[in-house]
N, C-alpha and C positions, 0 to 999 in steps of 0.2 A: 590447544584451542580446537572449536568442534566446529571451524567455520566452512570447508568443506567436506562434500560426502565424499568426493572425486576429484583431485588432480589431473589436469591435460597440457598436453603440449601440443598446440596447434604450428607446426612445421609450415604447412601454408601459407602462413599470416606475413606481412610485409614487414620490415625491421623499423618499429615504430610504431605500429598500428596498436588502435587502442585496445586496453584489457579489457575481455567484458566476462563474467562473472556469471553464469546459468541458474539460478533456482529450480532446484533437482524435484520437479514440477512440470521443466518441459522435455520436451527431447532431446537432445543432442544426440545426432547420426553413430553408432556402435556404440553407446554407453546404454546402462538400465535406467529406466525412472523409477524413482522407487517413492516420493512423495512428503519425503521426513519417514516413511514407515515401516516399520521389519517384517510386517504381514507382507504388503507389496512388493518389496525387498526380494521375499522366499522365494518368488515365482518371476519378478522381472527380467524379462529378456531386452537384451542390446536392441534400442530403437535403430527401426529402417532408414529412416531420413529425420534430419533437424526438422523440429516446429518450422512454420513458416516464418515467423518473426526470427525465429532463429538462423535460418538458413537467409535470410534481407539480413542481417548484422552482418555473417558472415561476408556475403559479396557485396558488402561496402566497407570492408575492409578489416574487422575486427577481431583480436584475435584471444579464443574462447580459453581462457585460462582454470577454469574446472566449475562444478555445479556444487552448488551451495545449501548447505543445510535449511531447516524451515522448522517451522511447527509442525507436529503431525499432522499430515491431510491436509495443512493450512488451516487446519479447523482451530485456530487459536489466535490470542495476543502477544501471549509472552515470547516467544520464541523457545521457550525452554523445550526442550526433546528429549524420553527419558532411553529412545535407542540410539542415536549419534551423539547423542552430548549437546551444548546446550554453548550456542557460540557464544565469548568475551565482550561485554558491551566494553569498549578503549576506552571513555568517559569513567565510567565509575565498575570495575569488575563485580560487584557486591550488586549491580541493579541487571534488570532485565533487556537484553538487545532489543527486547519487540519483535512481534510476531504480523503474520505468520514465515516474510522474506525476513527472515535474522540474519540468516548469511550473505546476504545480498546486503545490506545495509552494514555488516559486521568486514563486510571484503573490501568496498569503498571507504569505508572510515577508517582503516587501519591501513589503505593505501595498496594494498594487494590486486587491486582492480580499478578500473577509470573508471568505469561504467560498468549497474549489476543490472539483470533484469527479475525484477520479482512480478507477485501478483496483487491482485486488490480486491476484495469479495467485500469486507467490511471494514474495510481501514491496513489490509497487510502489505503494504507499501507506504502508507502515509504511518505508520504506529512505529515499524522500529526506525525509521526517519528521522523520527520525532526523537526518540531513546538515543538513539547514537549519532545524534546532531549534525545530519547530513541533509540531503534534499531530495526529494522523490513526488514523482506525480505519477498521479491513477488518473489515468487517461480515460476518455470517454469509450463510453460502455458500446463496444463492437468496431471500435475505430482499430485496434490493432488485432487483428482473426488470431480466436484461443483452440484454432485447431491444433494438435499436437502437443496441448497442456491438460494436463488432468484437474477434471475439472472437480470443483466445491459448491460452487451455487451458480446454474451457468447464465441464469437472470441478471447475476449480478458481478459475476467475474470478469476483470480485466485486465490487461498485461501493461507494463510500462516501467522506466528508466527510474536509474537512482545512481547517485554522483554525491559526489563533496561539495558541490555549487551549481547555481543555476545556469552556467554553461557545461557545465558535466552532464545535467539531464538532457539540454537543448541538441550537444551531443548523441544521447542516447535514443532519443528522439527520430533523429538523422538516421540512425542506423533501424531502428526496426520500421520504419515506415520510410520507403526509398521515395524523394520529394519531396520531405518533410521542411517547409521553410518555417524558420523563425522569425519572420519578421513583423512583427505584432507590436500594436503603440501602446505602453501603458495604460493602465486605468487611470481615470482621475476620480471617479466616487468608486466609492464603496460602501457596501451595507455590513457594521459592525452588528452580527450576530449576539444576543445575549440567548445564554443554553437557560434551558426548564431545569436545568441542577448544579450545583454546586459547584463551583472551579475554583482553584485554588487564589487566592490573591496574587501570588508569584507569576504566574501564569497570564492569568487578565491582566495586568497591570503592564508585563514586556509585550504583550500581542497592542496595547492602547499606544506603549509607548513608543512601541517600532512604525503603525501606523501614523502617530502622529510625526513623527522623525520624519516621515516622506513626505509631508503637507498636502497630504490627500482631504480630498471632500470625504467625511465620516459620515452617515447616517447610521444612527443607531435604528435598531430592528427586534421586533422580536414576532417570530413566525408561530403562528397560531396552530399551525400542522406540524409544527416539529416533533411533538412525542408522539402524534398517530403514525409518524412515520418510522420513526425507530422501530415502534413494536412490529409496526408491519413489514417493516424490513427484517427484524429478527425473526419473523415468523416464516419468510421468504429463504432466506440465509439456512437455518436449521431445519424445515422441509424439501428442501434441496438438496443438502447436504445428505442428509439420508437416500433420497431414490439416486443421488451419485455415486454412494459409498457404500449402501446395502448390502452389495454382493463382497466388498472387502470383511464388515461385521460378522456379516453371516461364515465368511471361511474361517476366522479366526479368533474371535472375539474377546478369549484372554489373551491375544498378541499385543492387542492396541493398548495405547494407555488408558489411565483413568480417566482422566478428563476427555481425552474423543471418544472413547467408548460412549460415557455418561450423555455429552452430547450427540452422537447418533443415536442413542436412546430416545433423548429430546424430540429429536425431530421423529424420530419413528412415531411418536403419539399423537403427529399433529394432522388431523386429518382431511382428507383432500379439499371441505370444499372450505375448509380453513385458510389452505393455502392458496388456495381460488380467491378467497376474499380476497389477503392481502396481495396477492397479484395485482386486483381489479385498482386497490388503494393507489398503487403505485400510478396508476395511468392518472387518478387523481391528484396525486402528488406534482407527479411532471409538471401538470397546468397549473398548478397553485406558484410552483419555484417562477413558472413563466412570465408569470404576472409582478413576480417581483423585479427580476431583470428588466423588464420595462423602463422600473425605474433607476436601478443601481448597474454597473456593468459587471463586478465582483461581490462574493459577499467574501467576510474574512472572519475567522473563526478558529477558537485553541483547536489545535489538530489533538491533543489529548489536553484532560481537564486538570492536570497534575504533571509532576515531571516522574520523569521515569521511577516506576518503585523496584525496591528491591526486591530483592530474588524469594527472598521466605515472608515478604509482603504479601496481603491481595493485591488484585493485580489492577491496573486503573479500568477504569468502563470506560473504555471509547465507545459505547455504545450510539450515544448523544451528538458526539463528537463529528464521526464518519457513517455510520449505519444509514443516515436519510439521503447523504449525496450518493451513496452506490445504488439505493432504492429509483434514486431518479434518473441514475445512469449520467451524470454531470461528471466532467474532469475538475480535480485540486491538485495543489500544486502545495507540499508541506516543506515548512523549509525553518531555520534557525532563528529566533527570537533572545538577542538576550538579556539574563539575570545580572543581577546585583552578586549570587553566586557562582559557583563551579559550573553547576546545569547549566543548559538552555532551557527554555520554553520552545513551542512550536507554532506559528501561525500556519493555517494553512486560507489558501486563494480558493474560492470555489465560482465558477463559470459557467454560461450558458454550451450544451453540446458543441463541440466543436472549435472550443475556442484557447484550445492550447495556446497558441501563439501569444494571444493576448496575458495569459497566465503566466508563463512566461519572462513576457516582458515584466510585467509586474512584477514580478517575483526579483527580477532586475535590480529595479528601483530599492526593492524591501532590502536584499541581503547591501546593497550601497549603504545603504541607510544602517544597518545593521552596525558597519566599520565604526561610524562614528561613535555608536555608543556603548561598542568592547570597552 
């Protein structure tokens, strides 16, 4: 298995205290960050001090069991990585972990870890969640500090927990943000999200059937800025991506693989006052989401439009899926839905800034609801 890059033995940690699992992403004090990449790899020196978020787990007790593989640069979905290996999704080996926290997702589902911490730019905490049938939230945009994390699109990147259930996130929670209380009331409406594309029957059908299980108020929805949002979040995500990684391309550029290479190329052509536009979009966006919460207190949506594909499959587009809540900087909370098959499906909870707790809670009710209709 390729699910760490690095093995630790934290000696410090109390006999009990929870495992938590680093996306080799951030820092961890005397170890290298190397990113998923063998370019970064070549020249990474042992960081001087944990991330912050990193070093808040630690002194609330947890104890850091190794840093975990990813996509290259984060710049992906799949998780597959063609310089560490390409972690074991436990579900199905033949399908994709999800990207770009594979090993953070791949460390908690196979029990190696209580708690992982990945990241979130365009769905890389809610995507392999989704693939290897765990639970993870991408917390709002600036609520946990990404200093000490190498950054992807720093518009749109954020840090946040993943577990096997929604008290393993509620846990993770606790630990990177010291005060973090959980005690948030469920929702009772929700606005069912219909996507501008295509989603599998399987999929729509466990996401209707899980909320109807919890006798939630449904409004069905359908947001009239959803696809301006994607694109201008892709546009944001892959012009980012470039002025973050520029100087990685530029030292090595047959090191990287093919697909980040091809996508920093993307973004190299997008030109500034492109990504000025969609910048500006984005402020538009916010106000539009705001007007909805008004009326709903969640919206609820497939965290992926399909169940996880396989490895020599293309790969799913969450593009639809995740790309407009990072644009808006809103927390979700993706968590287990299930099939009549093997798979899950994924729902995922999306919330006005700030309102983890609520998310949460919610998220509560859904996996309860979930037991009944294993």
């Amino acid at each position: 298995m390729a699910t760490f890059i690095l093995r630790l033995d934290d000696p410090g940690a109390a006999p009990g205290a929870p495992r938590l699992a680093v996306k080799d992403l951030l820092d961890v004090a005397g170890t290298p960050t190397t990113a998923g990449c063998a370019v970064v790899a070549a020249t990474a020196q042992p960081a001087t001090a944990d991330a912050p978020c990193v070093a808040a787990a630690r002194a609330a007790g947890a104890r850091i069991v190794g840093k975990v593989n990813l996509h290259e640069l984060a710049f992906g979905g799949t998780g597959i990585n063609p310089h560490f290996g390409t972690p074991v999704n436990p579900l199905d080996p033949s399908r994709i972990p999800g990207g770009s926290s594979s090993g953070s997702a791949v460390a908690v589902a196979t029990g190696e870890a209580d708690v992982a911490i990945g990241t979130d730019t365009a769905g890389s905490v809610r995507t392999p969640s989704a693939c290897c049938g765990i639970v993870g939230l991408k917390t709002s945009w600036g609520r946990i500090p990404t200093t000490g994390v190498w950054p992807l699109a720093p518009s749109l990147d954020t840090v946040g927990p993943m577990a096997r259930d929604v008290a393993g996130v509620t846990l993770g929670m606790q630990l990177l943000e010291p005060g973090f209380t959980a005690q948030g009331v469920p929702a009772t409406t929700v606005g069912r999200i219909r996507l501008p594309i295509r989603v599998d029957p399987v999929v729509d059908r466990a996401v209707d059937d899980l909320l109807a299980a919890c006798g939630l108020d449904v409004v069905e929805l359908v947001l009239p800025g959803w696809a301006a949002a994607v694109r201008a979040g892709g546009t944001v995500l892959f012009g980012e991506a470039w002025l973050s990684d520029r100087a990685v391309y530029e030292a090595d550029a047959d090191g990287l693989g093919d697909e980040t290479r091809g996508r920093l190329e993307q973004g190299r052509s997008i030109p500034a006052a492109e990504l000025a536009a969609a910048r500006a979009h984005a402020r538009r966006w916010r106000h539009e989401l705001a007007t909805v919460f008004a009326g709903v207190e969640v919206l609820a949506l497939p965290t992926l439009p399909v169940l996880a594909t396989r490895l020599d499959e293309p790969p799913p587009d969450s593009r639809f899926t995740n790309v407009p809540v990072n644009l808006a900087g809103l927390p979700a909370l993706a968590l287990p839905a299930p099939t009549d098959g093997p798979l899950p499906a994924s729902v995922q909870l999306v919330g006005p800034r700030g309102c983890e707790p609520l998310l949460l809670a919610t998220g509560a009710v859904l996996e309860a609801a979930a037991l009944t209709l294993s």
